[in-house]
N, C-alpha and C positions, 0 to 999 in steps of 0.2 A: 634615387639613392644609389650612391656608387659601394660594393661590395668587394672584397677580394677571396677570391676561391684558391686555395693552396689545394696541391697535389705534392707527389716525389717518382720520379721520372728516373728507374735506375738509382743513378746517386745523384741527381738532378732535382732541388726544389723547383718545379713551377709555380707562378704567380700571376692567375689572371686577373685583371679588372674588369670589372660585370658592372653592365645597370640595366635598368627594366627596356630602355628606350634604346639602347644598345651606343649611347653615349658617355661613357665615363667620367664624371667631372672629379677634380682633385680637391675634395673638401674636407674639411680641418679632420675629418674619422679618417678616412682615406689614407690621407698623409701621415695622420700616426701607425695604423696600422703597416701599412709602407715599412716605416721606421720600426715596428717590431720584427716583421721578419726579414729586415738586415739583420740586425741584431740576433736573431735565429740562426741564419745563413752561417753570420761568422762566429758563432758560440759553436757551431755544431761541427764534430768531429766527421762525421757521415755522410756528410751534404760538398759535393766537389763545387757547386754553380749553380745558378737563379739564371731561370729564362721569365722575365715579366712580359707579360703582354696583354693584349689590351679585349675591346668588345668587340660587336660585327660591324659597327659601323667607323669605331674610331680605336687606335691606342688609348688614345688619352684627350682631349679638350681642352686641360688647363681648370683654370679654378671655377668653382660655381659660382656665376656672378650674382645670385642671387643670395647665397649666404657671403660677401664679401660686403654687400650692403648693406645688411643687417650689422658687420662686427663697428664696433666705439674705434677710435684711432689706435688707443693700446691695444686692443684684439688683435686688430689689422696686423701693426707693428709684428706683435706676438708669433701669430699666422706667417709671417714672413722670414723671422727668425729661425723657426720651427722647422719650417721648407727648407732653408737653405742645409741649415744639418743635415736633413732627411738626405738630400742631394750630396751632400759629402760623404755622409755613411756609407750610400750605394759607391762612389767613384775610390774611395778608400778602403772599401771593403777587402780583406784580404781573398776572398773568394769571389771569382770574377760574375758580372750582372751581364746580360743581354737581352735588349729590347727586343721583341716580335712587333714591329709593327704593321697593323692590318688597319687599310681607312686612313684617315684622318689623325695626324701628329700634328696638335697647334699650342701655340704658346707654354701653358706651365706643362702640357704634355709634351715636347719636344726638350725644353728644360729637363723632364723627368729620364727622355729616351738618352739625351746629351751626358746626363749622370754614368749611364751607363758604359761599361768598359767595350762593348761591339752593337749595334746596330742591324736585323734584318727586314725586309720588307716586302709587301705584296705588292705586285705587277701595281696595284690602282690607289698606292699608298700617297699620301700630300702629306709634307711636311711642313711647315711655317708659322714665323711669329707674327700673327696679323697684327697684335698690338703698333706693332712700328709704327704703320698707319695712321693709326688711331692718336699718335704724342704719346702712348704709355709704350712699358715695357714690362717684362716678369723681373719678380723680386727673387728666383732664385737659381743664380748664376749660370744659366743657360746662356747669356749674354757672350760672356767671358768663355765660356767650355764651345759655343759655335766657332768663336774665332780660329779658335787651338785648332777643333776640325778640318774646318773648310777655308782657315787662312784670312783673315781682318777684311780684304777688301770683298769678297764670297757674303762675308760676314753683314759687314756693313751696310751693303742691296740690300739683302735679307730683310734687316731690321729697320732698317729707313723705309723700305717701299712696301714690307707686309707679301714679297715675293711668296708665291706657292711654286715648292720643286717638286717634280713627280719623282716619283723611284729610281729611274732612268738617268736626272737628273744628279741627285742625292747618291745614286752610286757614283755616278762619273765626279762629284764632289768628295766623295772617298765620306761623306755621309754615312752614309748604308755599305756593310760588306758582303752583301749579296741579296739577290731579290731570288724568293720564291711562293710559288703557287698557296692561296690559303691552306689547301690541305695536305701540304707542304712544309710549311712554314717553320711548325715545330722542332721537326726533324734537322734546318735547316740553322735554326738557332741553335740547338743541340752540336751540329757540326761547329759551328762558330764559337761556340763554348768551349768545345775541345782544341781551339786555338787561341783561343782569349785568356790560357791560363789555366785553365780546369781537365776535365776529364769526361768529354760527350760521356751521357750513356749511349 
């Protein structure tokens, strides 16, 4: 069960994603919760930026596949609709968002990181959408927002071959705007924040 822990950091909301297994998954509570504190983020007079970040093993994972098998087609439909907002809330936000990513950034979590207005990273981060692979793809427009990053043909490997970039990689793609140490990290989005728009604390 994926949880999100809020903090306020200075004049900096954080926003962790927590699960017991230290793998995040984005499932339909998730995703709303998500979409409440944007919503928070840009109601609130007091709050300059949101640094979201992830668990110890991953940012994000993408969606539970095992509650995506359980939804009817309208669920499903529903569930994808829902995401896609959520992800435009975060990229329209008038107060700017940045990803901490630590571990593992795959599919609907890279989608989620790609929302975001800057991108940081741990030396041992992976970013990719394995679905490519697989014949599928995510339903929420991380597709379209990779390209804009890293440029259509970056893009396109990406998603046709399920490519993993390390850190290293994803910054020299202008992915990530800078890599630092997990205990680190925070500090590091904070700096990026205060360039993305907002007002480090």
């Amino acid at each position: 069960m994926t949880r999100i822990e809020t903090s306020i950091k200075g004049d900096v909301l954080v926003a962790r994603l927590e699960s017991e297994d230290g793998w995040p998954r984005l499932t339909r509570a998730a995703m709303a919760e998500i979409g409440r504190i944007v919503e928070r983020l840009g109601a609130s007079e007091n709050i300059s930026g949101c640094v979201l970040a992830g668990g110890r093993k991953a940012f994000a994972v993408g969606a539970d596949i095992e509650e995506i098998r359980r939804l009817t087609a309208i669920e499903a439909h529903e569930f994808s609709l829902a995401g896609q907002k959520t992800m435009r809330a975060i990229e329209n936000c008038r107060k700017p968002v940045v990803a901490a990513i630590c571990g593992y950034c795959m599919g609907g979590g890279l989608d989620l990181a790609l929302a975001c207005r800057a991108r940081v990273a741990t030396p041992d981060a992976v970013m990719a959408h394995p679905g490519g692979a697989l014949g599928i793809l995510t339903g929420w427009g991380g597709t379209q927002r990779l390209a804009k990053v890293v440029g259509r043909a970056r893009a396109k490997e990406m998603l046709l071959t399920g490519r993993r970039l390390s850190a290293a990689e994803a910054l020299g793609w202008g992915l990530v705007a800078r890599i630092a140490e997990r205990d680190e990290l925070l500090d590091a989005a904070l700096r990026t924040l205060g360039g993305a728009g907002g007002r480090a604390a």
